[in-house]
C-alpha positions in Angstrom: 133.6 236.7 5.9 137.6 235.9 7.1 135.9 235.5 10.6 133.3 233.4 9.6 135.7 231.0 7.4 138.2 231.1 10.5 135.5 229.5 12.3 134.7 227.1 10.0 138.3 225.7 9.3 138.2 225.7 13.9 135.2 223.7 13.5 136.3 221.5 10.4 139.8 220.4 13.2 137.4 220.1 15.7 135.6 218.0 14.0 138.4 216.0 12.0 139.9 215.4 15.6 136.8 213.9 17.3 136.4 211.3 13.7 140.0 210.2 14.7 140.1 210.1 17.6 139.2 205.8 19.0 138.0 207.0 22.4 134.7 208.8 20.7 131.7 207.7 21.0 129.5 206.4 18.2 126.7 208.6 18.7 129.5 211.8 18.6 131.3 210.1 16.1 127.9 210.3 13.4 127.3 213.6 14.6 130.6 214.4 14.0 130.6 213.2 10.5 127.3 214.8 9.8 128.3 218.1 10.8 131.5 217.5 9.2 130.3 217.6 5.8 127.6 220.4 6.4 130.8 222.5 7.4 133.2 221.7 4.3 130.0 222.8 1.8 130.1 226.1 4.0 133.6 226.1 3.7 133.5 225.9 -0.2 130.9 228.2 -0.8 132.8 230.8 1.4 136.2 230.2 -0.1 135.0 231.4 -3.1 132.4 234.4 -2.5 135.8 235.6 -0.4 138.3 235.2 -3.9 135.5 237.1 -5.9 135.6 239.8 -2.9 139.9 239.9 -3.1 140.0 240.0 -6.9 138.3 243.3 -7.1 139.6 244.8 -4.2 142.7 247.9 -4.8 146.6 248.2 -3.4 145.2 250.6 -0.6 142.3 248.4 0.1 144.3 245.3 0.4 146.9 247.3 3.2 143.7 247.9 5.0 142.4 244.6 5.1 145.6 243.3 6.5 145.4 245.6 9.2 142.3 245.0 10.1 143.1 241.2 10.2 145.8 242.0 13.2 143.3 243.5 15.2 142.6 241.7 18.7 139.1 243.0 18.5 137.8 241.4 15.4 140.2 237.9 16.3 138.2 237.9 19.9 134.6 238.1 17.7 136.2 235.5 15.0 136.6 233.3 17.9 133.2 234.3 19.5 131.2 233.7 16.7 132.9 229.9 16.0 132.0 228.9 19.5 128.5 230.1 19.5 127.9 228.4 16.2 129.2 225.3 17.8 127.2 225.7 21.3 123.9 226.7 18.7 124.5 222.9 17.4 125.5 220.9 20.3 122.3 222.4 21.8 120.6 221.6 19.0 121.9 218.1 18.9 121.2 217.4 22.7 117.3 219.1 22.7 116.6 216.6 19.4 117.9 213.6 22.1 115.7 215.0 24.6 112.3 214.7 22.7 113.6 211.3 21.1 113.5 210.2 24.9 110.3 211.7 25.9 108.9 210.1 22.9 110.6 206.7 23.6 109.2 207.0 27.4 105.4 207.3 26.4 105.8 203.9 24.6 107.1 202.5 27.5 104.7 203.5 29.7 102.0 201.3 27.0 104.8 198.5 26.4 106.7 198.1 29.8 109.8 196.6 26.9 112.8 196.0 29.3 115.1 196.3 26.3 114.2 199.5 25.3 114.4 200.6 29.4 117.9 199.9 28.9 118.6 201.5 25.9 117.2 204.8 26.9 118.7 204.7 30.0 121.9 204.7 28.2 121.0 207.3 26.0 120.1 209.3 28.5 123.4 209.3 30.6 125.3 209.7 27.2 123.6 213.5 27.3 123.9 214.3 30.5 127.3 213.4 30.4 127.8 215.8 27.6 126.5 218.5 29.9 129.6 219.9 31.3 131.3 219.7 27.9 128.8 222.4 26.6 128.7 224.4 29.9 132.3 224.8 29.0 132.1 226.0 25.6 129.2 228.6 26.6 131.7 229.8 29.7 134.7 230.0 26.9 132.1 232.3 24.7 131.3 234.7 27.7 134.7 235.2 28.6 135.4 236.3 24.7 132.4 238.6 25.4 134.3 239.7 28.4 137.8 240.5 26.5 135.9 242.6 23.7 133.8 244.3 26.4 137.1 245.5 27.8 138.9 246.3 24.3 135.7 248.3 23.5 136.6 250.3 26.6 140.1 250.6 26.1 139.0 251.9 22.7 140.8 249.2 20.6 137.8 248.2 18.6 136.5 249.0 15.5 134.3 252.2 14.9 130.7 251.2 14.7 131.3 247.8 16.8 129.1 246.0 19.2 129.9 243.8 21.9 127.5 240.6 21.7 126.0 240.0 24.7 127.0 237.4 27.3 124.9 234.3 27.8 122.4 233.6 30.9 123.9 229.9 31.6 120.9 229.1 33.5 118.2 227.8 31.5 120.7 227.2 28.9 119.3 224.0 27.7 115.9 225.1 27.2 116.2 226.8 23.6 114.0 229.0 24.1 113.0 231.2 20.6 113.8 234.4 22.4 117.3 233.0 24.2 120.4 235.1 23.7 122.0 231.7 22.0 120.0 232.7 18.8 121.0 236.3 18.6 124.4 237.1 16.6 124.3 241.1 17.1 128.0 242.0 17.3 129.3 238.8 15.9 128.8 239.2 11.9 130.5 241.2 9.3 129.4 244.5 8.2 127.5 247.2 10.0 124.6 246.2 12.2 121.5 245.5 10.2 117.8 245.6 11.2 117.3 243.3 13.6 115.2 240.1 12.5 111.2 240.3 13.1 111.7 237.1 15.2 113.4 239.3 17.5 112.3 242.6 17.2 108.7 242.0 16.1 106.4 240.8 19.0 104.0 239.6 17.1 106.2 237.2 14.7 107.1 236.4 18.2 104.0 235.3 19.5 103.4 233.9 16.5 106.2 231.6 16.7 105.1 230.1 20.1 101.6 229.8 19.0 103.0 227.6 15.7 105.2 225.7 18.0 102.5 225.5 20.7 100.1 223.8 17.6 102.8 221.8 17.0 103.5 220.0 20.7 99.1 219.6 20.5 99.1 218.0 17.0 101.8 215.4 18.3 99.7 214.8 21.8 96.3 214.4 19.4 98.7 211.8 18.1 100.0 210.0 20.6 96.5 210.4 22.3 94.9 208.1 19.0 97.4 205.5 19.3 96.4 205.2 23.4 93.2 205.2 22.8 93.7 202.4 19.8 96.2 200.6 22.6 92.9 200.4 24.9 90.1 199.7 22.4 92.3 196.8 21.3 93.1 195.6 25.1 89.7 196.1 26.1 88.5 193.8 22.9 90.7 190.9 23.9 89.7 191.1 27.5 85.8 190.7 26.4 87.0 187.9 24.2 88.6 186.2 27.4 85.1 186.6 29.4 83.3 185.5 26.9 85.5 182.3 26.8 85.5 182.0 30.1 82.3 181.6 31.1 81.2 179.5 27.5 83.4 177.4 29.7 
C-alpha cells in the first residue's frame, strides 16, 4: 500500500507540473486536470486505509516495516508499478483519440466539411506527437523490470517475490485485452493471488472479444442507418430536381 501511495503522490507532481507548466497543451492540460483529481480521491482513500493499518501494527512490527521500506527491491516495483499505471492511462487516453478520429473521418467522407479536415488533422498530429513520450515511459518501465530481474538473481528480493514481466513495445498501442500492459503480477502488495478469469480463464476471454466484437457491429449497424438515411435523403432531392426540371 506505501508502494502504491508512492506512486500516486509521483503521479499527483507529475501532474501538478504539467497544470503549471504555460508550454502544455490544452488537450494535456484537461487531461491533466482530470486525472489530477481521480488521483487525489485515490490518494485520500489510501492515506487513510494505511493509518488504520499503522495504528494496530506492534514495536517489532513497525522495525520491520522500516526495513522493508529500505529495500531496493520493493522501491524498483514502487517505481514500476507508478509508471505502468501512468503508460495504462496515457494509452488509454490516446486509443479514446483514435476512435474519436475514425468516427470524425466517416462523417467526413458523407460531409467533405473543410473545417472539420482541419481540425482532425490537428488532432491527429497532436497524438502522434505524443508517441515518443509514451515509448519512453514503457522503455523506463522495462528497464525497472530489468533491475528487479537482476536483484532477484543477486538474491536481494523479498521471499515469495515475482518479477513483472517486461513489455512487447511492438504493438504497444493496440490494447489489446490479453496485452502484458494490463497484467500487474509482481507489482502489488501481498502474496500473489489467483490470477483474474480475464486472464487465466479462456473462455471469459473469448468472451470478452465476442462482447467487444458486438460492440464495434452495433456501432457499424449505426453508422450504416445514418448512410443509408444520408442517401434516401440525397436521392429524394435529386428526384425532386428531375421532376422540376423537366415540368420545365
Amino acid at each position: 500500500m506505501r508502494e502504491t501511495r508512492d506512486g500516486l503522490k509521483k503521479q499527483e507532481r507529475e501532474y501538478n507540473a504539467l497544470i503549471k507548466d504555460e508550454a502544455t497543451p490544452m488537450d494535456e492540460y484537461i487531461e491533466a486536470k482530470a486525472d489530477l483529481e481521480s488521483v487525489c480521491v485515490r490518494l485520500q482513500d489510501l492515506n487513510t486505509r494505511i493509518r488504520n493499518k499503522q495504528s494496530v501494527l506492534g514495536v517489532t512490527d513497525r522495525a520491520r516495516l522500516r526495513n522493508l521500506m529500505n529495500n531496493p527491491f520493493l522501491t524498483a516495483r514502487m517505481n514500476a508499478l507508478a509508471l505502468k499505471q501512468r503508460l495504462r492511462d496515457r494509452l488509454r487516453a490516446r486509443k479514446f483519440e483514435m476512435e474519436r478520429l475514425e468516427r470524425s473521418f466517416c462523417k467526413q467522407v458523407n460531409a467533405n466539411n473543410g473545417l472539420d479536415q482541419k481540425v482532425d488533422a490537428h488532432m491527429a498530429s497532436s497524438v502522434r506527437s505524443r508517441e515518443p513520450a509514451i515509448t519512453k515511459v514503457a522503455r523506463s518501465y522495462n528497464t525497472l523490470c530489468a533491475t528487479m530481474e537482476k536483484l532477484f538473481a543477486d538474491g536481494k528480493a523479498l521471499l515469495g517475490a515475482i518479477c513483472p514481466k517486461q513489455l512487447e513495445l511492438k504493438g504497444i498501442f493496440d490494447l489489446n485485452v490479453d496485452d502484458t500492459i494490463w497484467e500487474d503480477i509482481g507489482l502489488e502488495d501481498g502474496s500473489p493471488a489467483a490470477p483474474p478469469l480475464w486472464l487465466a480463464n479462456e473462455s471469459v476471454r473469448a468472451g470478452i472479444k465476442a462482447l467487444l466484437e458486438r460492440d464495434r457491429c452495433i456501432e457499424e449497424e449505426v453508422r450504416l442507418r445514418h448512410e443509408c438515411r444520408s442517401m434516401r435523403i440525397w436521392l429524394s432531392e435529386e428526384w425532386r430536381i428531375v421532376n422540376l426540371a423537366l415540368g420545365t
